[in-house]
C-alpha positions in Angstrom: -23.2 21.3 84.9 -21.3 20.5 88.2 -21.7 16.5 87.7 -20.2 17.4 84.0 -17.3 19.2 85.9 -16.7 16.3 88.4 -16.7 13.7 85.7 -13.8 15.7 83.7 -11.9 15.8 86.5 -12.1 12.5 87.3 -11.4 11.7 83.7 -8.3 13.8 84.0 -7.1 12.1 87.3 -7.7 9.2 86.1 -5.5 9.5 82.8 -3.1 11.1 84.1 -2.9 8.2 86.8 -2.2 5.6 84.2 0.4 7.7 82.0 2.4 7.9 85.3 2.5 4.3 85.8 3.1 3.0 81.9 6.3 5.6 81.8 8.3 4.4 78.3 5.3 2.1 77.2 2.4 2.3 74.6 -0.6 2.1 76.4 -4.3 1.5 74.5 -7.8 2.2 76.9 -10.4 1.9 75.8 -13.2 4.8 76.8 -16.6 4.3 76.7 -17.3 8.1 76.6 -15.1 10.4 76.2 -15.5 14.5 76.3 -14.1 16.7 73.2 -14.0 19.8 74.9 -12.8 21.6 71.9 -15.8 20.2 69.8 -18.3 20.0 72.5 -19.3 16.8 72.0 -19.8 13.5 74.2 -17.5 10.4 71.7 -18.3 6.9 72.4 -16.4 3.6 72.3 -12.5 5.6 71.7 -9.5 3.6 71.9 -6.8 6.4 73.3 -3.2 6.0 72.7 -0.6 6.9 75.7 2.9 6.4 74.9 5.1 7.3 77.7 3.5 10.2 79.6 1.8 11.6 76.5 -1.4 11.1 74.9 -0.4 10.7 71.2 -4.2 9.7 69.0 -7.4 9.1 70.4 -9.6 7.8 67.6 -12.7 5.2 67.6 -12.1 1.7 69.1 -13.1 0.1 65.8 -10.4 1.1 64.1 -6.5 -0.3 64.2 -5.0 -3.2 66.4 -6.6 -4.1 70.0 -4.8 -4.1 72.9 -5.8 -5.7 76.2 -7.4 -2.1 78.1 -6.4 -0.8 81.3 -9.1 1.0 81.9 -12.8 0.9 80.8 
């Protein structure tokens, strides 16, 4: 339970890192796994979508156009 609660934080840092630094732009990463705390489950291969310092879809990679990721 405590490497779970490192790994969120980290995940959080992390994200909130790169929102910082992209300011007015659309940003696409691309997470291997990501946590849905709300669900309580583990997603795989999720393309999130960052525009300014907002986090506006996260939804599988598959789907829509790529864009180069920043992080992986």
């Amino acid at each position: 339970m405590k490497n779970f609660s490192v790994k969120c934080i980290a995940l959080a840092v992390t994200l909130s890192s790169l929102a910082l630094t992209a300011q007015a732009n659309t940003v696409y990463i691309h997470a291997g796994r990501l946590v849905d705390v709300e669900r309580g489950k583990v997603l795989t291969d999720q393309r999130i979508k960052v525009e300014g310092d907002r986090i506006v879809a996260v939804e599988p990679w598959s789907r829509g156009v790529h864009r180069r990721p920043i992080a992986k």
